[in-house]
C-alpha positions in Angstrom: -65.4 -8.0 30.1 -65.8 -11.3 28.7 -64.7 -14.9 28.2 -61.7 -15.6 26.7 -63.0 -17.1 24.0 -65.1 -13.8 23.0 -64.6 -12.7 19.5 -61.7 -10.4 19.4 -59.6 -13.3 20.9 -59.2 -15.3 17.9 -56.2 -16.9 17.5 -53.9 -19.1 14.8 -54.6 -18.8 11.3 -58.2 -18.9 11.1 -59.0 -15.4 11.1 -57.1 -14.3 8.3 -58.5 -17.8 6.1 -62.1 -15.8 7.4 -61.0 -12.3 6.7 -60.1 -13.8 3.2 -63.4 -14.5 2.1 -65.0 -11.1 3.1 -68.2 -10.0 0.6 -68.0 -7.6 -1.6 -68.4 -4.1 0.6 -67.2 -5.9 3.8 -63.1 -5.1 3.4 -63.1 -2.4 6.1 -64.7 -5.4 8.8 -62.3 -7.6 7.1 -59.2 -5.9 7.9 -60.2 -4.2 11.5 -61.2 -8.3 12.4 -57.5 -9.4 11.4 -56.0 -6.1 12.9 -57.8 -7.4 16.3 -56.4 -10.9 15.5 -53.1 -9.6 15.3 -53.2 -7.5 17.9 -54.3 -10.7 20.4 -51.6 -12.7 19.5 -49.1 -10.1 20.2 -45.4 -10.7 20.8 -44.4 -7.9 18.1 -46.5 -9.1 15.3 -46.7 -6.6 12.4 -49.6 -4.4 12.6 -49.9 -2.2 9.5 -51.7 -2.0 6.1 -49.7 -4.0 4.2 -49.6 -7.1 6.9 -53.4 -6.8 6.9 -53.7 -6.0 3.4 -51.7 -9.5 3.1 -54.2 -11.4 5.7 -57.3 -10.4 3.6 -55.8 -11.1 0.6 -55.8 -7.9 -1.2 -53.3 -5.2 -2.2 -52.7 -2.6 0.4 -53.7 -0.2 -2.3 -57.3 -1.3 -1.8 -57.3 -0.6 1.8 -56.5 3.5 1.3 -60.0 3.8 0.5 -60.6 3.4 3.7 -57.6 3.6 6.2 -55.5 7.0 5.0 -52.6 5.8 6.9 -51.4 3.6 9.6 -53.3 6.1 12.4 -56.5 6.1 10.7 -56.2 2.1 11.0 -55.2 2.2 14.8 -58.0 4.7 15.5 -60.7 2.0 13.9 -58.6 -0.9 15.7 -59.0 1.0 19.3 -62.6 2.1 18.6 -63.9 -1.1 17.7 -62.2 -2.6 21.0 -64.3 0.0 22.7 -67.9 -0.8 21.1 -67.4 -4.5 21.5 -66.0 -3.4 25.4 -69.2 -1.8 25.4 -71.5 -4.4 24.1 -70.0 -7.1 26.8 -70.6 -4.4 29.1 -74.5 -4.2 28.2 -74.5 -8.0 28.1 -73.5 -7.7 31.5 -76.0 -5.6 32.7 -79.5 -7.1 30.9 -78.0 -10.5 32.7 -77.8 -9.1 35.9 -80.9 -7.2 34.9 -79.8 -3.8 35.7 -80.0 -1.9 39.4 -77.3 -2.4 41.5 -76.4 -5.9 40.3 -76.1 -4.7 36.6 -74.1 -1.9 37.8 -71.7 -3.9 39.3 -71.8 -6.2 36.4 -70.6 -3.8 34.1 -67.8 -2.6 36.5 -66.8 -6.6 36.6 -67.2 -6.8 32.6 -64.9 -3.9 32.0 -61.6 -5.3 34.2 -62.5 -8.9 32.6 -62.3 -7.5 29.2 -58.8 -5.7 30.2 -57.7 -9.1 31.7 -58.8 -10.9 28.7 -57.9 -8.5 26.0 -54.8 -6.8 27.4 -53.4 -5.5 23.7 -57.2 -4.7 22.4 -58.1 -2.6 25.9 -54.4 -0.7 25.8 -54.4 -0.1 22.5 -58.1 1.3 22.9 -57.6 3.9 25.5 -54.0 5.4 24.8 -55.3 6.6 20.8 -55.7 10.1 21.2 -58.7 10.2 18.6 -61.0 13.0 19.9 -59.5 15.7 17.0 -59.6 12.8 14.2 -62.9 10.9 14.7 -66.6 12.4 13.1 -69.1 13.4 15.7 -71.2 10.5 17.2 -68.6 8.3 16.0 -67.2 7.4 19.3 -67.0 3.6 20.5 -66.8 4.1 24.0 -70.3 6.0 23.8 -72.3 3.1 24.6 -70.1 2.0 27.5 -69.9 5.5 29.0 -74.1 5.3 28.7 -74.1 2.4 30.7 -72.2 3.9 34.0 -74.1 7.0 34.1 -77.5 4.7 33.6 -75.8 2.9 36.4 -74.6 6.0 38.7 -78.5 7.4 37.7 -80.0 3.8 39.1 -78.1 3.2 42.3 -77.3 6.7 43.4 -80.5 9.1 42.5 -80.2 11.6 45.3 -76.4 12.3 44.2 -76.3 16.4 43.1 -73.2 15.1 40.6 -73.8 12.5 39.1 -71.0 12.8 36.5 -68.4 13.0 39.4 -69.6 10.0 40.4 -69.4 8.3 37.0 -65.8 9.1 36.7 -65.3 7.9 40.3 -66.9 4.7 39.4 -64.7 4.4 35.9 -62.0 5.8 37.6 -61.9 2.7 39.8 -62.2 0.4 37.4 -60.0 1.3 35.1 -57.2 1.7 37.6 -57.8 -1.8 39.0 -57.8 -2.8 35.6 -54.4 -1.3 34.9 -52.8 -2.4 38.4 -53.5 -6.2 37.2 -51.9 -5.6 33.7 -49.0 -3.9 35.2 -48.6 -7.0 37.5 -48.6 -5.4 40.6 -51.9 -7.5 41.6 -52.9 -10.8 40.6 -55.9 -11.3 38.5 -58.7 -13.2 41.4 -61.9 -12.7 40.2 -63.4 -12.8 43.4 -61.2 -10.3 44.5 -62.4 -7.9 41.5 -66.1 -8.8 41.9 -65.5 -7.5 45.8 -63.1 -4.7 44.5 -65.6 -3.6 42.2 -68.5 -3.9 44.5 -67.5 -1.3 46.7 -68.2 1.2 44.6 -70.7 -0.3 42.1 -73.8 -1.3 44.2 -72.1 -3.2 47.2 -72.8 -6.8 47.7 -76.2 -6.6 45.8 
């Protein structure tokens, strides 16, 4: 759902020279930043405390505090893929300015994202976090918000209106999966039609 050159995509060095200077109170950020680095490079690349503890220059003793264990530290990895899913999603829709356009906006936004962000969007919806996380603490809240303002803007007269928002995020996700399994090409006219078809047509 955005541009490859959107801010979990940060490749090379850089971000772990940035995560090194974090302020004082900033570590958490720090290390979920080079996680998502790491993660977006890929090709096996170490993801656990020490590595990280290593990119921010600290000892992984400092990062307990704040990531238990290696789980606690994938759960904040895949829920901050989701809120900044989310806020490209919401970016989306105020540019398109809502209705049926901004509906189908943030239905194009969320494949994008997966396209763009294969390891980030993965990772973010195969954590099981529901049992670990504190209430209201979910990332995906604000993109969930979005399609049932969407489904509530384009389809008023429906009498389930939660069916329909999992239809709707049903589609997309699936097409979203089909193109990082390979078994369709990524055409971004063909996913802005794709997605129209259930997100507001050719509005």
């Amino acid at each position: 759902m955005a541009s490859k050159d959107n801010s979990v995509n940060i490749k090379g060095d850089g971000a772990a020279k940035a995560a090194g200077t974090y302020h004082h109170g900033d570590l958490r950020a720090a290390v979920i930043a080079a996680g998502l680095t790491r993660l977006a490079e890929g090709d096996g690349t170490e993801l656990g405390l020490r590595a990280l503890a290593r990119d921010v220059g600290v000892s992984a003793t400092a990062l307990y505090r704040h990531f238990p264990d290696k789980e606690a530290l994938l759960d904040a990895l895949a829920d901050e893929g989701l809120r900044r899913l989310g806020a490209l999603q919401a970016q989306a829709w105020l540019r398109a300015g809502g209705g049926h356009a901004g509906f189908k906006a943030t239905g194009i936004a969320y494949v994008r994202f997966a396209y763009d962000e294969p390891a980030v969007f993965r990772l973010s919806f195969t954590r099981q976090m529901s049992e670990r996380c504190e209430p209201g603490a979910d990332g995906g809240e604000v993109g969930y918000n979005l399609l049932r303002a969407g489904v509530a803007q384009t389809m008023p007269n429906l009498e389930d209106p939660d069916t329909a928002a999992l239809h709707a995020w049903a589609l997309v996700h699936g097409l979203a999966m089909l193109i990082l399994d390979r078994r369709i090409e990524w055409d971004e006219a063909m996913v802005e039609e794709v997605v129209g078809l259930t997100f507001g047509g050719k509005a």
